[in-house]
PLY file of the C-alpha trace (Angstrom):
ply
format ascii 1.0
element vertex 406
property float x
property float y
property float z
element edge 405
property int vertex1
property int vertex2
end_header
-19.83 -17.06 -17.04
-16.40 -16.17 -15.58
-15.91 -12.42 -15.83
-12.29 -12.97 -16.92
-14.05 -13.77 -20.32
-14.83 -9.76 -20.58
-10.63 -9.45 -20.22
-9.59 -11.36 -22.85
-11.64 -13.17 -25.49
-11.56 -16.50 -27.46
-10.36 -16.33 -30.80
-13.05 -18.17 -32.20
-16.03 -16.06 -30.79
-19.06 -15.01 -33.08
-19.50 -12.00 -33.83
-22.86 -11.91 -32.11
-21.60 -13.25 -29.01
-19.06 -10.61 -29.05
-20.97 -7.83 -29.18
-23.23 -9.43 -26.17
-19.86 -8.95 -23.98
-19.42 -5.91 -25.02
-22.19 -5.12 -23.88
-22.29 -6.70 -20.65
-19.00 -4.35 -20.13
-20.94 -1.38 -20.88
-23.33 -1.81 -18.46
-21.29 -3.10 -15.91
-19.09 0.42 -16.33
-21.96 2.26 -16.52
-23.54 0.68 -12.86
-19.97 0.70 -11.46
-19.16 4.49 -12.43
-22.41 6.42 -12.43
-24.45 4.30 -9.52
-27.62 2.54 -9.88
-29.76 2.80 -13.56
-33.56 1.56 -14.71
-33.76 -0.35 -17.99
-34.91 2.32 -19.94
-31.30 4.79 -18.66
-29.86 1.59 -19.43
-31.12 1.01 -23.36
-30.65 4.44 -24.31
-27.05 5.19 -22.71
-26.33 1.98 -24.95
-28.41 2.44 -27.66
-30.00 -1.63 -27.32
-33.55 -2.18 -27.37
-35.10 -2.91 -24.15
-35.91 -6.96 -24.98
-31.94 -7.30 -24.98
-30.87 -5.04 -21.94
-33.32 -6.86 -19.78
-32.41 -9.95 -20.90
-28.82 -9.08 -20.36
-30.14 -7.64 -17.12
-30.89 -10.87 -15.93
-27.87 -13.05 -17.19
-25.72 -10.62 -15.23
-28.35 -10.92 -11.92
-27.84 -14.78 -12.50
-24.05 -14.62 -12.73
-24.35 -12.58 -9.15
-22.75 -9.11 -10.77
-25.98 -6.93 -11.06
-28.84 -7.12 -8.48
-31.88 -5.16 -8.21
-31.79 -2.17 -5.63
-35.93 -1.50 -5.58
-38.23 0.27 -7.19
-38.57 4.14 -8.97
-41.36 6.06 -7.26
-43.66 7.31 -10.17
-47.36 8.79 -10.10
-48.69 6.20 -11.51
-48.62 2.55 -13.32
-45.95 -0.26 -13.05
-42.56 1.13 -11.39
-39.38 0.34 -12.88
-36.69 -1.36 -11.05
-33.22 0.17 -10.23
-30.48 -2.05 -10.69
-26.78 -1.31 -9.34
-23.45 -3.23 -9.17
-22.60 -6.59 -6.07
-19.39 -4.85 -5.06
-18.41 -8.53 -3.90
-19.36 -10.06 -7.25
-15.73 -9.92 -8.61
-12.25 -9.09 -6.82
-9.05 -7.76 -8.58
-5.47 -9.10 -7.41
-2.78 -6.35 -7.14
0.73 -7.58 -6.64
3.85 -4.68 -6.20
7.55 -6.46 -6.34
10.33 -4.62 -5.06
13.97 -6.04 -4.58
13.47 -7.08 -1.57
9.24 -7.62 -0.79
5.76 -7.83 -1.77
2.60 -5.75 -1.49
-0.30 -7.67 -2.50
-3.78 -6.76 -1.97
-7.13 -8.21 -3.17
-9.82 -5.52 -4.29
-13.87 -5.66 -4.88
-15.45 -4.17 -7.74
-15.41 -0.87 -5.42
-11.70 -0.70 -5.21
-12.11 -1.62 -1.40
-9.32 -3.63 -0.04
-10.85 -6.96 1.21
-7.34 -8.20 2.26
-3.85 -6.09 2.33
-0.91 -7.79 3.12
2.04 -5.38 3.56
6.09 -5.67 2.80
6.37 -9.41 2.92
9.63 -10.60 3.31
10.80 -11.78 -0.56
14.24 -11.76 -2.58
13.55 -10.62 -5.84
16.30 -12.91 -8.29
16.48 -13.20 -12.18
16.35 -17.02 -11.03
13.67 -19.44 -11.67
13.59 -20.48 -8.13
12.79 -16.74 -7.46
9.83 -16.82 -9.56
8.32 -20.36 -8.57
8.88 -18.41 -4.80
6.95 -15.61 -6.26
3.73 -17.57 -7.04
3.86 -19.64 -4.13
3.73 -16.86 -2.03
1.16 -15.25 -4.16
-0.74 -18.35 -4.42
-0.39 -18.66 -0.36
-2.13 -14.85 -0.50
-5.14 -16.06 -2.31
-5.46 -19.18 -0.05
-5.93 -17.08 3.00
-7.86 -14.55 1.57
-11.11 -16.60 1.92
-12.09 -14.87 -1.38
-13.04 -17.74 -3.83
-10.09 -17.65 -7.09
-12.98 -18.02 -9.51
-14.01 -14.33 -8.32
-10.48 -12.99 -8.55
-10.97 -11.08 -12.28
-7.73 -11.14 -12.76
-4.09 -10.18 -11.44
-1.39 -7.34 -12.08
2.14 -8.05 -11.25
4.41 -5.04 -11.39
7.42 -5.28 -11.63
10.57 -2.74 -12.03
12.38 -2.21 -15.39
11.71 -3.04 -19.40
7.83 -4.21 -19.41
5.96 -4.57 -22.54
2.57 -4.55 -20.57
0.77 -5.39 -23.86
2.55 -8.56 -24.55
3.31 -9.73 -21.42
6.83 -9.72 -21.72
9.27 -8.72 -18.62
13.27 -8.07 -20.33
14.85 -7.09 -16.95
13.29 -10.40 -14.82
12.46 -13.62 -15.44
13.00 -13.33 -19.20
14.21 -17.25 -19.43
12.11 -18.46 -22.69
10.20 -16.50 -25.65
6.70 -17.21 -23.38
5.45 -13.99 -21.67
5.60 -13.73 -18.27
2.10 -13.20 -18.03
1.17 -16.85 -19.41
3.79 -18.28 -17.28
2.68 -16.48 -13.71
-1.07 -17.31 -15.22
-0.54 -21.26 -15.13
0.66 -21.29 -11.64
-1.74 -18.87 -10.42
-4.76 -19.77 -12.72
-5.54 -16.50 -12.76
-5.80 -14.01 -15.69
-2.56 -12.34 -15.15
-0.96 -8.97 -16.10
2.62 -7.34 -16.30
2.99 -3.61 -15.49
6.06 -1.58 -15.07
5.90 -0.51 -10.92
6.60 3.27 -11.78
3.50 3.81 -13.86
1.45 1.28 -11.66
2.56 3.60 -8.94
1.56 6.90 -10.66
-1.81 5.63 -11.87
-2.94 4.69 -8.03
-2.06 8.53 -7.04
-3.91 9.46 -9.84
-7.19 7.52 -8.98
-7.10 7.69 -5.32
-4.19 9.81 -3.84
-3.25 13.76 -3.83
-4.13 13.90 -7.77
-7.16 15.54 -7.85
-8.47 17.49 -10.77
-5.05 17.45 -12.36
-4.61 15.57 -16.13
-0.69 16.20 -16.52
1.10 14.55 -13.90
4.19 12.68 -13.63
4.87 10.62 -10.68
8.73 10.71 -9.70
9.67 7.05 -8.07
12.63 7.73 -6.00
13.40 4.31 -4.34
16.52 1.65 -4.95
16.60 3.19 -8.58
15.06 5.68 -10.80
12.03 5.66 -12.66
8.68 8.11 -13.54
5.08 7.48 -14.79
3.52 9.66 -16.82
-0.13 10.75 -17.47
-1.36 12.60 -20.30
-4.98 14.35 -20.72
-6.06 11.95 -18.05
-4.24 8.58 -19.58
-1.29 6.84 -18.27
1.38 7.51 -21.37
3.10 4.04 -22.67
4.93 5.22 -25.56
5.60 3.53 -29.43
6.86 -0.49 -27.25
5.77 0.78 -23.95
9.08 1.71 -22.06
8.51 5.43 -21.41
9.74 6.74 -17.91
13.20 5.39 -17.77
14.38 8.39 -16.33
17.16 6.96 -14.00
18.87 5.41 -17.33
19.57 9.15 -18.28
23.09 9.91 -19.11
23.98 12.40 -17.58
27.03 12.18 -15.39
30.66 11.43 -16.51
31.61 9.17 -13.26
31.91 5.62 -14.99
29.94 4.36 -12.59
28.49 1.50 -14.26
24.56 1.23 -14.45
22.23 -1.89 -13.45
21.19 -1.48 -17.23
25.13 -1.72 -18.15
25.61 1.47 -19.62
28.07 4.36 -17.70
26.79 7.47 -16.01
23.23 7.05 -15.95
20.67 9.82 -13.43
20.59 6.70 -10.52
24.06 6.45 -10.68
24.42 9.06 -8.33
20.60 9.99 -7.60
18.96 7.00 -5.79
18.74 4.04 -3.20
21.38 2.59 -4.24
23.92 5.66 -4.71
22.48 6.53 -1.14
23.37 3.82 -0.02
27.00 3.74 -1.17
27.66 7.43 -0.32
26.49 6.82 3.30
28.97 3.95 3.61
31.55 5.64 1.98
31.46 8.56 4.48
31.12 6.22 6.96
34.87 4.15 6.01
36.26 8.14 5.77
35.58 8.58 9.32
31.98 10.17 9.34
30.31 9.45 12.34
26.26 8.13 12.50
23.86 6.59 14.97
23.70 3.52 12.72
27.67 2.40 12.66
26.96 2.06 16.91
24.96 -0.97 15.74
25.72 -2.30 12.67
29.11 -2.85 10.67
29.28 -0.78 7.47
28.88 -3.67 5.13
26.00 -4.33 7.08
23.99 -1.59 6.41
21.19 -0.54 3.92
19.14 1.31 2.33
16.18 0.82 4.76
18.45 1.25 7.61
19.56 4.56 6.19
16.07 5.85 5.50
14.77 4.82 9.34
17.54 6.61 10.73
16.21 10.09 8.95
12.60 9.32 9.73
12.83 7.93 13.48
16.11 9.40 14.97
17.10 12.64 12.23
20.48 11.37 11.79
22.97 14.04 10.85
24.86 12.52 8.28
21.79 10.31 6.77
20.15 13.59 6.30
23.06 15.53 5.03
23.10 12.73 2.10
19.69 12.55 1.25
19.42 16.46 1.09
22.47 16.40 -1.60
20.27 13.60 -3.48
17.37 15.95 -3.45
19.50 19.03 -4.41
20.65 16.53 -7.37
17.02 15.34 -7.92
15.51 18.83 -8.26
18.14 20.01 -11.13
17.33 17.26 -13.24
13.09 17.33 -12.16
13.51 20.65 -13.87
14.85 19.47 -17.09
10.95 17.40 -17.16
9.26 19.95 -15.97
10.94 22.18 -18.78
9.96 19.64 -21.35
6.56 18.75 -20.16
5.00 21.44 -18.29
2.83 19.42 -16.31
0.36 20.53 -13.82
1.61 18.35 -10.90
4.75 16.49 -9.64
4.13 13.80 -7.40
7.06 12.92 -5.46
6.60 9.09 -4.52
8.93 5.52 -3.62
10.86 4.90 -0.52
13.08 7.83 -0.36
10.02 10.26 -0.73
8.85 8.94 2.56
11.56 11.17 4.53
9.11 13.84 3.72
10.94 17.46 3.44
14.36 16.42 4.00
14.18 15.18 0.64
11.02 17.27 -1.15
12.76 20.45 0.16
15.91 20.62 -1.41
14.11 19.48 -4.70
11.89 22.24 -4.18
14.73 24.85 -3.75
16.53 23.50 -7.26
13.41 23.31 -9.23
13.04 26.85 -8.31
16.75 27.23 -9.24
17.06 25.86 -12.42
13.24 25.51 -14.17
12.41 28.28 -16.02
9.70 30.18 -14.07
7.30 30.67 -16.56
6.57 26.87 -16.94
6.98 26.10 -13.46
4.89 28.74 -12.25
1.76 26.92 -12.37
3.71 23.17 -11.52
2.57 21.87 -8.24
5.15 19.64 -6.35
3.38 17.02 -3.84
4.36 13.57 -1.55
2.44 10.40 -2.70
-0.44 9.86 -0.26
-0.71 6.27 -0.44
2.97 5.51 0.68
3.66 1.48 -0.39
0.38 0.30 -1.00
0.37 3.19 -4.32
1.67 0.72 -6.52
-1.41 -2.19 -5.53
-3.99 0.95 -5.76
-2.79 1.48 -9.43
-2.52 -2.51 -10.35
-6.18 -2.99 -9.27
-7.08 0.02 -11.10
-5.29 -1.29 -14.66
-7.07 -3.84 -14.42
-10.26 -2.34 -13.72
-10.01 -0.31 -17.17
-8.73 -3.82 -18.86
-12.37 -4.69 -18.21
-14.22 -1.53 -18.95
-12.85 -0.58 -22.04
-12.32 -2.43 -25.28
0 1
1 2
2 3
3 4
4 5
5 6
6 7
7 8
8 9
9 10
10 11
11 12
12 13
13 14
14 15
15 16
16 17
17 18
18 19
19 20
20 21
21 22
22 23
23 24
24 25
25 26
26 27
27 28
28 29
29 30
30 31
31 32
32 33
33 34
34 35
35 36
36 37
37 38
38 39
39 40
40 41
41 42
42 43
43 44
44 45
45 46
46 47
47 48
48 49
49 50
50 51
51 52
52 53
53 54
54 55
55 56
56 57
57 58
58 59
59 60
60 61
61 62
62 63
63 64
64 65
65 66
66 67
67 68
68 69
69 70
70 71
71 72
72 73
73 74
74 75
75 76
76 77
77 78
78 79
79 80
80 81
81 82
82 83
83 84
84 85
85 86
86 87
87 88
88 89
89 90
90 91
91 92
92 93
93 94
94 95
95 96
96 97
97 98
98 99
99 100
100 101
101 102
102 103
103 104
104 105
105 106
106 107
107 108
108 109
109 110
110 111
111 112
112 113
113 114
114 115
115 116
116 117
117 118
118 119
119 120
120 121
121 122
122 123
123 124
124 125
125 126
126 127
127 128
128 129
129 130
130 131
131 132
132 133
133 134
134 135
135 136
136 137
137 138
138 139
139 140
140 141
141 142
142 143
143 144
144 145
145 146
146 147
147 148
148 149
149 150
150 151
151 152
152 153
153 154
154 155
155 156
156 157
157 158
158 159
159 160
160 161
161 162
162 163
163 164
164 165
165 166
166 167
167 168
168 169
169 170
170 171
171 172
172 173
173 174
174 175
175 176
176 177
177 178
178 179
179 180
180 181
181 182
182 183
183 184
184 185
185 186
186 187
187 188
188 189
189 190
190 191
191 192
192 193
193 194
194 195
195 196
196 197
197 198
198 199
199 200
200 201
201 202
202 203
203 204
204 205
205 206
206 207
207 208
208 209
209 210
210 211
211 212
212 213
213 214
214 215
215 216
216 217
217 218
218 219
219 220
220 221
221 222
222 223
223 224
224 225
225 226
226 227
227 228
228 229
229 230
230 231
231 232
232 233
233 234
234 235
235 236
236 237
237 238
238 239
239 240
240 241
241 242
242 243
243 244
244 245
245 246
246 247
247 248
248 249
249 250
250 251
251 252
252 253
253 254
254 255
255 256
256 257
257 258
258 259
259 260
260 261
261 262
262 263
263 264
264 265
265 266
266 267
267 268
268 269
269 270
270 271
271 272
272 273
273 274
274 275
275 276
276 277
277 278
278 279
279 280
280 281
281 282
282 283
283 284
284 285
285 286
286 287
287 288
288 289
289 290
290 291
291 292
292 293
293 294
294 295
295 296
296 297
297 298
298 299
299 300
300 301
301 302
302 303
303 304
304 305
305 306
306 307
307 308
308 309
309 310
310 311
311 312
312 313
313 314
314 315
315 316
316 317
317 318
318 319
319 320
320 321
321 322
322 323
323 324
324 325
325 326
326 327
327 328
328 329
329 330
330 331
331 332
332 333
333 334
334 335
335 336
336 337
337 338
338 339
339 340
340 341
341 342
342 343
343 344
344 345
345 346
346 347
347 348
348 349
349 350
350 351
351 352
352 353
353 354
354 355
355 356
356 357
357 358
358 359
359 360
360 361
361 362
362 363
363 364
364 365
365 366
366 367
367 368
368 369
369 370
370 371
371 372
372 373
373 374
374 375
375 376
376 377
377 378
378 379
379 380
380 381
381 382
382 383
383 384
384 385
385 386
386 387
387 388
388 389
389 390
390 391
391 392
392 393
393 394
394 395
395 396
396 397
397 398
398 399
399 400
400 401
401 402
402 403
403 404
404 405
């Protein structure tokens, strides 16, 4: 049985069959999360009799997902076996797409990374030939991963903007025919494949494996070419009524008439982002600002990237002078959430939040400035750990939960 069965079921199954899968997913959770288990743990965790566990048991020992770990010391009589998870039995395909690369990474049942591959070189396009590039390269990944693709459980692609996650449908990229995305990338890959929005992918993999510890209320602030943030509530990863929650750099709040990617005037990343960054570094530059980077490079030749190295490697003057009047900017309108939500944690994450305190800093100072100190008292205000694999971390976990829960 392919485990990709446990992700998405045939319409026609029985109802008996059904429930047989579902349990199968219990006690693969159950192994995965909680460690090794005898057959009697095992039948009364799941309330099945012991005939079916065992023989469920042993269609999962056959498949090469369960294996048995020894025996249970006991005083006496026949000892029960202990039973735990193959961590290489099944693999999960993360896939993060920014405007200008991919992260991909492939991930056993353990969340381990088997194989990481990095900020490959890729031009994100609303073009067809930019998405056949996109599973090429993808495909290329899985090729040279040596990990067979009938193992691969299945794939999450996130990508930036309007993603209806349960559909499949992407409204920013791609959107070329009423098919989702998902089925399209699917066919080429012929693997199960998933859509999620990068921001919440992003906050999710803090949440299961970066500085989010004991915290439930978190939102994750992506501060990279645009705006966005990811939300988790009591634990969960918050989706909203048609799943578009955490547009946060399509706020309107300036009057500039600077017009948006989205098309509307004024919005937060406007003025508050990569892009605007970007702009107001070359803009200073053409007004007779001086920088390490015009020695090199001609001003239309310059980017975001090149802007953000300059801070981190050489503390340019006026590249830091910007990014601190983004932060200042940033922190104001942080406040505003922090007002609304009261969250436990802010986790500061995307490309810009890898200057480190010349950006968190001045966010810091206008939080203080402008929240109101009785609900930011208690807010914490933290750098992602994971830096650009966060967004892989998160994908892997999605679909980890696609296959534990129901």
């Amino acid at each position: 049985m392919s485990l990709s069965i446990l992700l998405d079921y045939p319409d026609d199954i029985s109802l008996s069959a059904l429930k047989m899968i579902k349990l199968k997913k219990s006690i693969i959770k159950r192994l995965t999360l909680n460690g090794e288990a005898i057959i009697a743990e095992l039948c009364k965790e799941t309330d099945f009799s012991i005939p079916t566990v065992t023989k469920i048991i042993g269609e999962l020992i056959e498949e090469g997902i369960v294996y048995e770990t020894g025996k249970v010391g006991t005083s006496g009589g026949r000892r029960p076996s202990r039973f735990g998870i193959n961590p290489n039995a099944c693999y999960y395909l993360g896939v993060e797409i920014t405007r200008i690369s991919i992260t991909m990474g492939i991930q056993n049942f353990d969340n381990k990374f088997v194989k990481l591959s990095e900020k490959m070189v890729y031009k994100l396009e609303n073009t067809q030939e930019s998405l056949f590039s996109l599973c090429d390269i993808i495909n290329e990944f899985v090729d040279s991963s040596e990990v067979p693709r009938d193992k691969i459980i299945g794939a999450c692609i996130n990508l930036v903007g309007r993603i209806n996650s349960h559909k499949g449908f992407s409204y920013n990229y791609f959107y070329f025919e009423d098919k989702p995305l998902s089925e399209i990338i699917e066919s080429r890959l012929n693997i199960k494949t998933f859509l999620e929005n990068d921001t919440r992918a992003m906050a999710y993999g803090e949440y299961n494996c970066g500085v989010i510890e004991n915290e439930k209320d978190v939102i994750f602030v992506n501060i990279g070419w645009g705006v966005g943030i990811g939300i988790i509530c009591n634990g969960k990863l918050y989706y909203g009524k048609s799943g578009y929650s955490g547009e946060f750099g399509h706020w309107p709040v300036f009057e500039n008439e600077i017009i948006c990617d989205c098309g509307k005037k004024g919005c937060l990343e406007t003025e508050i982002s990569g892009q605007a960054m970007e702009k107001e570094f070359k803009k200073a530059i053409g007004n007779g600002s001086t920088s390490n980077i015009s020695q090199y490079k001609a001003i239309d030749d310059i980017s975001m990237d090149d802007i953000l190295k300059a801070i981190k490697e050489n503390e340019d003057p006026l590249a830091i002078e910007i990014i601190e009047e983004i932060g200042r900017k940033m922190g104001r309108y942080i406040s505003m959430l922090i007002n609304i939500f009261n969250p436990e944690l802010v986790v500061l994450g995307g490309s810009l939040s890898e200057t480190g305190p010349f950006l968190s800093l001045p966010i810091k100072t206008s939080i203080n400035k402008y929240s109101i100190n009785l609900v930011s008292l208690d807010v914490e205000i933290k750098n992602s750990s994971l830096g650009s694999t966060v967004g892989v971390v998160g994908a892997c976990y999605i679909l980890r939960d696609k296959l534990f829960n129901d």
